[in-house]
ZAGU-259117 format. One record per residue (C-alpha): residue number from 0; residue in one letter; x, y, z. Coordinates in Angstrom, 2 decimals, decimal comma. Last residue first. Example, Ala and Ser with C-alpha at 12.3 -4.5 7.8 and 13.67 -1.06 7.14 Angstrom:
REM residues 2
NODE   k r    east   north      up
NODE   1 S   13,67   -1,06    7,14
NODE   0 A   12,30   -4,50    7,80
//
This chain:
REM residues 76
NODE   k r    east   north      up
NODE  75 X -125,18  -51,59  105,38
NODE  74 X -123,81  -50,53  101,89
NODE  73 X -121,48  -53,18  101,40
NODE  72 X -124,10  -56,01  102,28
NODE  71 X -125,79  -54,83   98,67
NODE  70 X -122,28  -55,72   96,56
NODE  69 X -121,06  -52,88   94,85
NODE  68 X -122,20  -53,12   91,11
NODE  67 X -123,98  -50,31   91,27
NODE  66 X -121,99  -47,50   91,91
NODE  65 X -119,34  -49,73   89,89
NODE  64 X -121,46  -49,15   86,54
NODE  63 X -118,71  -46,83   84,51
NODE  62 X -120,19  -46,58   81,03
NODE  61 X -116,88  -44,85   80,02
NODE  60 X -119,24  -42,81   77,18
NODE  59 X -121,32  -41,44   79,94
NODE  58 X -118,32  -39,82   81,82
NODE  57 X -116,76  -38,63   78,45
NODE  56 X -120,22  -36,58   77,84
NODE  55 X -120,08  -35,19   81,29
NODE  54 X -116,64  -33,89   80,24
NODE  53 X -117,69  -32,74   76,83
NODE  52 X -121,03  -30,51   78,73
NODE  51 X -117,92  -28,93   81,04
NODE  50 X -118,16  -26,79   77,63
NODE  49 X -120,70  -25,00   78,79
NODE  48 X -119,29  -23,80   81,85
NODE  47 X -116,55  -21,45   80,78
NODE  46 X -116,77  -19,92   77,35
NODE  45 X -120,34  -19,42   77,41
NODE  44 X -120,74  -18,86   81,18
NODE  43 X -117,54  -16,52   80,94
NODE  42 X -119,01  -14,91   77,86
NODE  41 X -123,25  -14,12   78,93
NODE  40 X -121,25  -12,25   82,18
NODE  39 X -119,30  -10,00   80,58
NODE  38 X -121,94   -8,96   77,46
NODE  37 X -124,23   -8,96   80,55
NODE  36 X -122,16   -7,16   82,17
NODE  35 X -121,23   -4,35   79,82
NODE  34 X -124,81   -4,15   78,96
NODE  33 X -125,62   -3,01   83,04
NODE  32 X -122,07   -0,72   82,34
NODE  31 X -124,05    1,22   79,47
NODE  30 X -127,36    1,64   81,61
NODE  29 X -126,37    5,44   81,98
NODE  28 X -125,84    5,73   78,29
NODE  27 X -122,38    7,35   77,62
NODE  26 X -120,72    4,62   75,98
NODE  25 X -123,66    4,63   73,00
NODE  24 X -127,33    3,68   73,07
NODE  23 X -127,31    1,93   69,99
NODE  22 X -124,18    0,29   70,32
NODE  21 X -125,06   -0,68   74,03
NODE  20 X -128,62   -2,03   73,01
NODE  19 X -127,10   -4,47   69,97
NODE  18 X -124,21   -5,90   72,60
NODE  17 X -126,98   -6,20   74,99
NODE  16 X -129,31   -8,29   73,07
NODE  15 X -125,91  -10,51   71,82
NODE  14 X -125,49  -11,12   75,39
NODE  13 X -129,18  -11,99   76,32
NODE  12 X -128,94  -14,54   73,15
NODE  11 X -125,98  -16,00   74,00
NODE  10 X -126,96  -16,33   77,94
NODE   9 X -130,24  -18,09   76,26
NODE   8 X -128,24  -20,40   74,33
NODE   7 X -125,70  -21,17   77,06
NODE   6 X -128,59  -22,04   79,52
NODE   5 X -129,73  -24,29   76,94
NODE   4 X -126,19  -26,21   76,81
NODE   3 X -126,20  -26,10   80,29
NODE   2 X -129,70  -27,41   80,75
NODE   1 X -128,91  -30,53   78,51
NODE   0 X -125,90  -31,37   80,28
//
């Protein structure tokens, strides 16, 4: 969860890089539509797979130990 979280922070950061470069370059710049995805791509990990972080965090919380529990002789 840790990683995703981090991963998040540096998309952030690349995306808010981008954002900065295209509205000092302008539309027109021929790396506009490289900012333009990164701006794209920097949101849908932001606003889609960090917060799967609050399901891994419910996971841990339900301190489900039947992976272990299972009887040794179950396994073979």
């Amino acid at each position: 969860a840790a990683a995703r979280v981090y991963c998040g922070k540096l998309m952030l950061d690349q995306g808010v890089l981008a954002a900065k470069k295209l509205k000092e370059l302008g539309e027109d710049h021929y790396d506009a539509n490289f900012f333009k995805g990164k701006i794209a791509s920097s949101k849908f990990y932001i606003m889609n797979v960090v917060p799967e972080v609050f399901g891994f965090e419910s996971a841990m919380k339900v301190a489900d130990t039947s992976a272990i529990d299972i009887a040794e002789d179950c396994l073979l």
